[in-house]
C-alpha positions in Angstrom: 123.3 93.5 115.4 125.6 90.9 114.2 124.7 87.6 113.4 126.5 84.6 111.6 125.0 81.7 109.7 125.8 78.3 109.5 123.5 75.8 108.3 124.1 76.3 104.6 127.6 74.3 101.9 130.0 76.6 100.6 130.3 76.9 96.8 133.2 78.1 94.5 131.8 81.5 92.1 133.2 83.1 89.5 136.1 85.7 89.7 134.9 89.5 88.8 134.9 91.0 85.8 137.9 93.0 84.9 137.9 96.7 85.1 140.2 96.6 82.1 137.1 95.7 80.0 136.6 99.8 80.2 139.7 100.7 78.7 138.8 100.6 74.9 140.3 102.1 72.3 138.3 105.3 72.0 137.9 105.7 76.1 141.3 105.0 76.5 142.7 107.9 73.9 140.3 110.3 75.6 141.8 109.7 78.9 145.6 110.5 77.8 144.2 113.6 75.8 142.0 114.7 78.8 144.2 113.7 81.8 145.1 117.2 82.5 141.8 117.9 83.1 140.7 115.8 86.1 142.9 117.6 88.4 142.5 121.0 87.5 138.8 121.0 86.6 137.4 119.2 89.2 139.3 121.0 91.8 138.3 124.4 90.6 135.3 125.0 92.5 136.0 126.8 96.2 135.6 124.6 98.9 135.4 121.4 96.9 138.4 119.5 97.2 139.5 115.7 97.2 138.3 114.4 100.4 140.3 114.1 103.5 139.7 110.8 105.3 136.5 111.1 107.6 135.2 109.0 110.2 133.5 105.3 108.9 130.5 104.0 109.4 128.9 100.8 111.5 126.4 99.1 109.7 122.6 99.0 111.8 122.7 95.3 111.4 124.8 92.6 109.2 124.5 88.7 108.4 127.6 86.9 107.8 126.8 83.5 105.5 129.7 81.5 107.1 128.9 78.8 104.8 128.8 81.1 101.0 132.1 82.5 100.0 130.3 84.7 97.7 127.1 86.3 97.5 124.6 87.8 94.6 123.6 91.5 94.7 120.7 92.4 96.5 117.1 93.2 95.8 114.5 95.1 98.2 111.4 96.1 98.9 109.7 98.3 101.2 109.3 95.7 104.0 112.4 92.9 102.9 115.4 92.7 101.4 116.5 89.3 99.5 120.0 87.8 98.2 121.8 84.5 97.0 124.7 83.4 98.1 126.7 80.2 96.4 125.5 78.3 99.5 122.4 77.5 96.9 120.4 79.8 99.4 118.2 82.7 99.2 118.6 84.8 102.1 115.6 87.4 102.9 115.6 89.6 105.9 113.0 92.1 107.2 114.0 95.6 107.0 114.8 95.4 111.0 117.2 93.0 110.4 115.4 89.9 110.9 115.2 86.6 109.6 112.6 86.3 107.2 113.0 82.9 105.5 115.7 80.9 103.8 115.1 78.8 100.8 117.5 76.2 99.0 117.8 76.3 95.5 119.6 73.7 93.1 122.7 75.2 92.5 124.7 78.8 94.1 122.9 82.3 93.5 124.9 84.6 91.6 122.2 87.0 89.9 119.9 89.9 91.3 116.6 88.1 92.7 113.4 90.1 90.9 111.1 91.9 93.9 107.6 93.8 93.8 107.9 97.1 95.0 106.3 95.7 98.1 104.9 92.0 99.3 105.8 89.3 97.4 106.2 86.7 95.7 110.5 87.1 95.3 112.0 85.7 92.0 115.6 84.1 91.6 117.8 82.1 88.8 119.6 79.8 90.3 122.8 78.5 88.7 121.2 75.2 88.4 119.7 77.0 85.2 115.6 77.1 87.2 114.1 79.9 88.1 112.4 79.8 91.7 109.4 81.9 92.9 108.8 82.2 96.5 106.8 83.8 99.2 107.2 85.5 101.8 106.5 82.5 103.8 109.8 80.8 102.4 107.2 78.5 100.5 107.7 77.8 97.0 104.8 79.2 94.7 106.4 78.0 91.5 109.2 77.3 89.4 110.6 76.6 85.5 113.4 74.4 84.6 115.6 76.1 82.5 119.4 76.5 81.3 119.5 80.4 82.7 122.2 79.9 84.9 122.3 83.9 86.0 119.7 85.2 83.7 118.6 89.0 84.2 115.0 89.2 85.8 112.8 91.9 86.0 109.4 92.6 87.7 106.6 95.2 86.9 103.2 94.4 88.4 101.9 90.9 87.7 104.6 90.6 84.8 107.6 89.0 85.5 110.2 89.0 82.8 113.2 86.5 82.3 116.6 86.3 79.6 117.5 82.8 78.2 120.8 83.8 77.0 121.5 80.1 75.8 118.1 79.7 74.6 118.3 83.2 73.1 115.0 84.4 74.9 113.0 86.7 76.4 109.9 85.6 78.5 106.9 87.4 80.7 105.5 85.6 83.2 102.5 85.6 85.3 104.5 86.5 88.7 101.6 84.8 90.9 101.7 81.8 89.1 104.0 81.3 86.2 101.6 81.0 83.5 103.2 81.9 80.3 102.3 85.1 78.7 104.6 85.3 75.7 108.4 84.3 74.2 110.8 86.4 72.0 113.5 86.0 70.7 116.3 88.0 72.4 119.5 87.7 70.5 121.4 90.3 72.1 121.5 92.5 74.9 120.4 95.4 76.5 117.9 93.6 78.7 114.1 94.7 78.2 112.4 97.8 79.4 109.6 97.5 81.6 107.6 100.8 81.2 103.4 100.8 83.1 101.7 99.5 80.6 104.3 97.5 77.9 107.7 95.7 77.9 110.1 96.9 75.1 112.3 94.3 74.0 114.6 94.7 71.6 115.0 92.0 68.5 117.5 91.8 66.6 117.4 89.7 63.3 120.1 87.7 61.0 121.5 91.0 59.1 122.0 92.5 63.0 119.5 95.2 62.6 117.6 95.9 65.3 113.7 97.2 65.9 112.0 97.7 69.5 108.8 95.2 69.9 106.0 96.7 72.2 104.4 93.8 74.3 101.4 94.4 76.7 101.6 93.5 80.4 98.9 91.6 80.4 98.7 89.1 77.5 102.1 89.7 75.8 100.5 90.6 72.1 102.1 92.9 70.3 101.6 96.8 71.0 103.8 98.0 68.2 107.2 97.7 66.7 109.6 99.9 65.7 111.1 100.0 62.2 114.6 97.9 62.0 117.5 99.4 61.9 121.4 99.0 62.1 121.7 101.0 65.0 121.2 99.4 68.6 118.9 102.0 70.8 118.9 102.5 74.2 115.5 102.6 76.1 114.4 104.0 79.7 110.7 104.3 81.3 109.1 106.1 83.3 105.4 105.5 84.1 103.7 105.5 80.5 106.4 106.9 78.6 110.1 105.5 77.5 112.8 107.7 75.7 114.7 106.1 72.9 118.2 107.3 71.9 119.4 105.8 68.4 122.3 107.8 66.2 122.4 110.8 69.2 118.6 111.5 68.0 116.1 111.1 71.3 112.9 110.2 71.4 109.9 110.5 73.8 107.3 107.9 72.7 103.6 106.9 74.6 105.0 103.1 76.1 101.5 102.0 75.4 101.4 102.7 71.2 104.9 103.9 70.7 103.9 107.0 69.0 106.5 109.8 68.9 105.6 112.7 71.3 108.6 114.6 69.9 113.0 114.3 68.9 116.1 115.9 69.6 119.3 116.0 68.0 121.8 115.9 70.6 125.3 117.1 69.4 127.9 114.6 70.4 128.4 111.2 70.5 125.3 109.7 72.6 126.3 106.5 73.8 127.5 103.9 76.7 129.2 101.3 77.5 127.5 100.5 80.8 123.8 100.4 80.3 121.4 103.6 78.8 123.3 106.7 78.3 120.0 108.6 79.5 117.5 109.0 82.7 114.8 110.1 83.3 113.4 112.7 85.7 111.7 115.9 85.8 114.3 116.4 82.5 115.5 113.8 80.1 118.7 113.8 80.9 121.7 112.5 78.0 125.3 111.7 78.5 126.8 113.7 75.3 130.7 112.4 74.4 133.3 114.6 72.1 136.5 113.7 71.1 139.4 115.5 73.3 136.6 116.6 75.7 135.3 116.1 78.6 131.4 114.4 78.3 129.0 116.8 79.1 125.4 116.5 80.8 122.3 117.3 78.2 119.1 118.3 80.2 116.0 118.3 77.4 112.5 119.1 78.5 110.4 116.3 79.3 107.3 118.1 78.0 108.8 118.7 74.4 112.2 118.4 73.3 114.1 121.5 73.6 117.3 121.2 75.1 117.2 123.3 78.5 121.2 123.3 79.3 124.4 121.5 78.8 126.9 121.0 81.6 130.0 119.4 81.8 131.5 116.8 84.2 134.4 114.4 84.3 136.0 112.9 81.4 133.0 109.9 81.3 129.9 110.7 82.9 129.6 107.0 84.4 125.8 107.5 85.9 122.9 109.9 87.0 120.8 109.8 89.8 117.4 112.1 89.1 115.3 114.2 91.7 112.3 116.2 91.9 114.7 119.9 92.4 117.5 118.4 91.0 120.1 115.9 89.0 123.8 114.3 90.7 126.5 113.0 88.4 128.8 110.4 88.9 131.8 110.8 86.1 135.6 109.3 85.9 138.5 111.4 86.3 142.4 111.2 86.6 144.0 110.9 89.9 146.9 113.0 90.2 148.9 109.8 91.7 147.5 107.3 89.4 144.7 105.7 88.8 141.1 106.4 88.0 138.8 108.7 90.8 134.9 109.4 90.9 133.6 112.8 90.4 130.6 114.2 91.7 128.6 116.8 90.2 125.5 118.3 91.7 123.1 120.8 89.3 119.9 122.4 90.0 116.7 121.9 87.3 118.0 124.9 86.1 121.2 123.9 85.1 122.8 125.8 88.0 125.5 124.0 89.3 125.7 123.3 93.3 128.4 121.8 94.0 131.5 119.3 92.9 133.5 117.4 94.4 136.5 114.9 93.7 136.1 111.6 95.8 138.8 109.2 96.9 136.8 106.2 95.7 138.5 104.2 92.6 136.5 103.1 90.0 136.9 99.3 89.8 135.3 98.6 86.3 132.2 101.2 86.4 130.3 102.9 89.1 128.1 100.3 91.3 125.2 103.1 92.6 124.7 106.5 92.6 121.8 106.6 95.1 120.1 109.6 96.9 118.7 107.7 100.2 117.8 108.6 103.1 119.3 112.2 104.0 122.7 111.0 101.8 124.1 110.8 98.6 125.3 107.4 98.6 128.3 106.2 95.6 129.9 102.7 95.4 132.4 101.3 93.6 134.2 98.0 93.7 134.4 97.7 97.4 134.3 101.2 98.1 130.6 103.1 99.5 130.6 106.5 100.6 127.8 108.8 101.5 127.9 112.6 101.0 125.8 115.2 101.9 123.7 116.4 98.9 123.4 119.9 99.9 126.9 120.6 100.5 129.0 117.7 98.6 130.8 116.9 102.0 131.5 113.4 102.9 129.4 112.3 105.9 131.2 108.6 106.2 132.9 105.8 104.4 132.1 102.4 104.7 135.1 99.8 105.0 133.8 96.6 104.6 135.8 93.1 104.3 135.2 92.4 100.7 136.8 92.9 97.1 133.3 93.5 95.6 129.6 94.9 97.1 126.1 95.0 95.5 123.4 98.0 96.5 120.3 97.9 97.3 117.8 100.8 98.1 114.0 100.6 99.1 112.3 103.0 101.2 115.0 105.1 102.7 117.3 101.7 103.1 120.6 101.2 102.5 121.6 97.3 101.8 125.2 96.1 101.1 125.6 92.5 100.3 129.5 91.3 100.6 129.9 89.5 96.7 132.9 88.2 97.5 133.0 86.9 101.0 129.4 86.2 101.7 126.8 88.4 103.6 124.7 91.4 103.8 124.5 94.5 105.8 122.3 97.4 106.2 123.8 101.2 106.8 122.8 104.1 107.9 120.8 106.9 105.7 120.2 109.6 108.4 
């Protein structure tokens, strides 16, 4: 099903970030000294090879937005999926493809709407700096004036959490009806970490050091706080625990009262230049970096701290995607006729690996989604998707679609595409 909108004004958006903004000094001296590498490792394995061109790939239904150049990434739930477009529209569509509602905001939609894990209410900044709350009715429920123009938004529960990057914020709201629960002061990125039962935000003061603030769900008081430090950490969560990485030393902590369940040195350089160098599944799993090699994949047991096995994988692990029986790598490597290819890696819990594979997809800036959906293993980069299968590591389809840049979506064994630079939104197959 095909459709085409055209009762919304076209806006101009902002050009996307370059993928030269990967290429510092250290990443770019490990990719001269490793560039041999890439073609001969990730090659090595017997019947993994870089992939001939297979068949594409029609989407189950699409929505052009004839009157948005440009559209936001997506955000889904079991039932909907919801995006902006710079037509100063929010867009939601049931999973069948149908129209839901449409909403007009102030000003074009450029960031990630927030979404229950089912239901609603949806959340949205709008570039007009407000943030808009709306049901699933296409009603408004509520809304703040603001100056977050694309602030980041995250939802867990009743606790809706927004960035003020000009107001230097971080605030929880009530998600059903914007009552305030508390304000930090959020100086500098990563964005907060919403874990079951706190939101760790990190707060950074005037001499740049740094300490993690534990604030319940609930009320917003203060759970605990970390001691301050000059390193930045990184933090995941997962149910009522988060890991912490600070100075290649991890930590698994209770979310609730931030007490240490145990650490682990990690030799190597633990750190990322796209978001958390770790994930969480039925391992902690750490991306471990080494001068003039490649980075390798640290599995530590969840339970208490020892490291189980180290494997390595391209040149920079980019991102990991964690299942119950097992753990899929996305990393960079060399292409032999220039340029920069993802690698795929897939391991057993037991460090065994399955399979690898060198793609054809280019890495434009960092990896968009590593997703396991459906009955595929689903990468994107830039404008490129790609589904393989995760037994084998053999591409099932490519998906071709009309656009410079895509945002992913996944909810339920769905796969959403929304087209960021022309306008519209898709959803693929998974089977």
């Amino acid at each position: 099903m095909r459709e085409r909108d055209t009762d919304a004004t076209a806006d101009t958006h902002d050009p996307s970030r370059d993928a030269g903004e990967r290429q510092d000094g250290r990443n770019w001296s490990r990719r001269q000294t490793l560039a041999s590498l890439a073609s001969a490792g990730t090659l090595a394995l017997a019947g993994c090879s870089l992939q001939s061109v297979t068949s594409g790939v029609q989407p189950l239904w699409e929505h052009d937005f004839s009157a948005a150049v440009a559209a936001g990434p997506p955000a889904a739930t079991a039932d909907h999926v919801v995006v902006g477009g710079q037509d100063k529209r929010l867009h939601a569509f049931t999973a069948d493809g149908e129209r839901a509602f449409t909403f007009e905001t102030g000003g074009p939609i450029e960031a990630r709407p927030a979404v229950p894990t089912s239901g609603g209410p949806v959340h949205v900044h709008s570039t007009d700096g407000d943030l808009y709350t709306v049901g699933l009715s296409g009603t408004e429920r509520w809304h703040v004036e603001g100056q977050a123009r694309t602030g980041w938004l995250g939802r867990q529960g009743s606790l809706l959490v927004g960035i003020d990057p000009v107001g230097e914020t971080v605030t929880g709201y009530d998600a059903r009806d914007g009552t305030r629960r508390f304000q930090q002061s959020g100086r500098r990125y990563p964005y907060p970490t919403l874990s079951e039962s706190a939101s760790i935000v990190p707060v950074t003061n005037s001499n740049r050091d740094t300490e993690l603030v534990a604030l319940s769900l609930t009320t917003g008081e203060v759970l605990w706080e970390s001691p301050a430090r000059d390193a930045y950490p990184h933090v995941v969560a997962a149910g009522d625990r988060i890991v912490t990485v600070r100075n290649s030393t991890v930590r698994m902590r209770r979310a609730r009262d931030g007490h240490v369940l145990w650490e682990t040195a990690v030799t190597g350089e633990v750190i990322s230049h796209f978001g958390p160098p770790l994930w969480l599944g039925e391992h902690v799993y750490v991306r471990a970096a080494r001068d003039d090699r490649a980075d390798e994949l640290v599995a530590i047991n969840r339970d208490d701290g020892p490291v189980q096995w180290r494997r390595n994988v391209g040149y920079e692990l980019e991102t990991v995607t964690a299942t119950p029986d097992g753990v899929f790598v996305a990393s960079s490597v060399n292409d032999p006729d220039g340029g920069i290819l993802v690698r795929l890696d897939a391991f057993a819990l037991d460090g065994t690996r399955r399979w690898q594979t060198t793609t054809d997809i280019a890495i434009g800036g960092t990896v968009e989604a590593l997703k396991r959906v459906g009955d595929v293993l689903v990468v994107a980069s830039g404008h490129e998707l790609a589904a393989y299968d995760p037994v084998s590591g053999s591409r099932r389809w490519q998906y071709d679609p009309e656009s410079y840049r895509i945002g992913v979506a996944t909810a339920d064994g769905a796969l959403y595409v929304s087209y960021r630079d022309t306008g519209g939104l898709a959803r693929l197959p998974t089977g």
